[in-house]
C-alpha positions in Angstrom: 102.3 -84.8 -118.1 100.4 -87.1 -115.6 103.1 -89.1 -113.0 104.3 -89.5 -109.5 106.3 -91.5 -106.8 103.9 -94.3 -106.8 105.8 -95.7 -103.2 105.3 -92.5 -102.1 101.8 -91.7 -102.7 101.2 -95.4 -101.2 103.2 -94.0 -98.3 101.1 -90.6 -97.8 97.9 -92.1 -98.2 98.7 -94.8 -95.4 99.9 -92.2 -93.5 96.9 -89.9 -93.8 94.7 -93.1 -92.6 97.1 -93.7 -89.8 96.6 -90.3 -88.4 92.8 -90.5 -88.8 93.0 -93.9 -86.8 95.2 -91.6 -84.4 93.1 -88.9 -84.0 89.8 -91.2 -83.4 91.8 -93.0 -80.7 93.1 -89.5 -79.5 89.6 -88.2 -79.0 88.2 -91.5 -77.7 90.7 -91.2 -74.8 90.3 -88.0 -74.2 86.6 -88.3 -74.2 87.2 -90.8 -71.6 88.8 -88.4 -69.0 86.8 -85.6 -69.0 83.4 -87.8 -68.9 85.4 -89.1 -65.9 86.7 -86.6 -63.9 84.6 -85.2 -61.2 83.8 -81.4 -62.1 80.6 -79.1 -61.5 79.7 -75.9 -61.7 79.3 -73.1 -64.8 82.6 -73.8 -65.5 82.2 -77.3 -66.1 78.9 -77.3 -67.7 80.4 -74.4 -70.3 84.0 -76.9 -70.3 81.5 -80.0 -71.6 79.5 -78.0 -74.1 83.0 -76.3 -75.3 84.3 -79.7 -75.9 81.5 -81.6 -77.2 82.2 -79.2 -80.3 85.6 -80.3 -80.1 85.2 -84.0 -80.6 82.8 -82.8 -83.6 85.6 -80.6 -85.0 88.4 -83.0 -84.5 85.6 -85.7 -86.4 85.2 -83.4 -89.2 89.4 -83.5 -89.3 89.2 -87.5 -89.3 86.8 -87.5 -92.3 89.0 -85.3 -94.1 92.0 -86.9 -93.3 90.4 -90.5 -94.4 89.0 -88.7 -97.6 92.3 -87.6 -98.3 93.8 -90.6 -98.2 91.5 -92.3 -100.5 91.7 -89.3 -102.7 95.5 -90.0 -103.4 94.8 -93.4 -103.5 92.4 -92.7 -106.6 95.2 -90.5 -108.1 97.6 -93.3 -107.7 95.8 -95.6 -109.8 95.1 -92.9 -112.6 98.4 -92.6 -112.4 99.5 -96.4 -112.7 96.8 -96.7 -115.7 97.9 -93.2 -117.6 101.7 -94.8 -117.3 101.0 -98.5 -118.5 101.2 -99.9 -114.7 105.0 -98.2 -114.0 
């Protein structure tokens, strides 16, 4: 059997979007403070490399987030077409 909520898949995959959007602005502000603040030293030098993987990690979570949203939005219209458009 091949169905679903079709509002509610429209809902999850605009949410799923949303929080990529989030997460982008999220790590854009973030970026923005700690290229801003005055720090040197090991500690900030280890701090910087640290979290320049974090902004490539927390990318690697917007792409997946933004995939899944499009993924469900596939689904949804496989859905709609197996169901004759209900």
């Amino acid at each position: 059997m091949t169905g679903g909520d079709l509002p509610g898949l429209d809902a999850l995959s605009a949410k799923l979007k949303s929080f990529a959007e989030e997460l982008a602005q999220l790590k854009a502000a973030a970026g923005k403070v700690v290229v801003g603040t005055a720090w040197t030293g090991k500690h900030a030098n280890e701090f910087r490399v640290a979290w320049t993987q974090c902004q490539k990690n927390i990318g690697l979570i917007e792409t997946d987030l933004a995939n899944a949203a499009s993924a469900v939005q596939k689904n949804r219209q496989a859905i709609t077409i197996a169901t004759g458009g209900q």
